[in-house]
C-alpha positions, 0 to 999 in steps of 0.5 A: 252296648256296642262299645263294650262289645267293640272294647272286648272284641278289641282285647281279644284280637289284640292277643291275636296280634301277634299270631297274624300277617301284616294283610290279616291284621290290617283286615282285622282293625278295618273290620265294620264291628270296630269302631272308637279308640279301641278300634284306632289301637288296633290300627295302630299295632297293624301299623307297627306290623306293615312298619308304619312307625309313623301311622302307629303314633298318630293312632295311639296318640289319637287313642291316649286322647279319648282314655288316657288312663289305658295302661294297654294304650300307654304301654304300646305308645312307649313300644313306638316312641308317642309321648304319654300323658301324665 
């Protein structure tokens, strides 16, 4: 149950993204309701916000290892550079 509500909770913010400042989206993937891959991706993209390329590809990473079959993750790994998995 809480990682469902901790998936649905990550796709909603993801969508928000884009709308915040980098202190927002770093709160926002710190938050305690957050945890798993879901909660590593939105990490990431807070990352790619403040201009931590580097953090953003050890997180995404990280996410591709736990679902590689994620198409959102795979999607934002080539935005950044990390190596997909076929």
């Amino acid at each position: 149950m809480a990682s469902q509500r901790t998936g649905n909770l990550a796709r909603w913010n993801s969508l928000l993204f884009e709308h915040l400042d980098t202190g927002r989206a770093q709160r926002l993937a710190g938050h305690a309701a957050f945890s798993g891959p879901d909660a590593d991706f939105l990490k990431a993209q807070a990352a790619r916000l403040r201009g931590d390329v580097d953090e953003a590809l050890t997180l995404i990473t990280e996410c591709l290892k736990h679902l590689p079959g994620s198409t959102e993750f795979a999607a934002f790994a080539e935005e950044v550079g990390a190596e997909v998995p076929r």
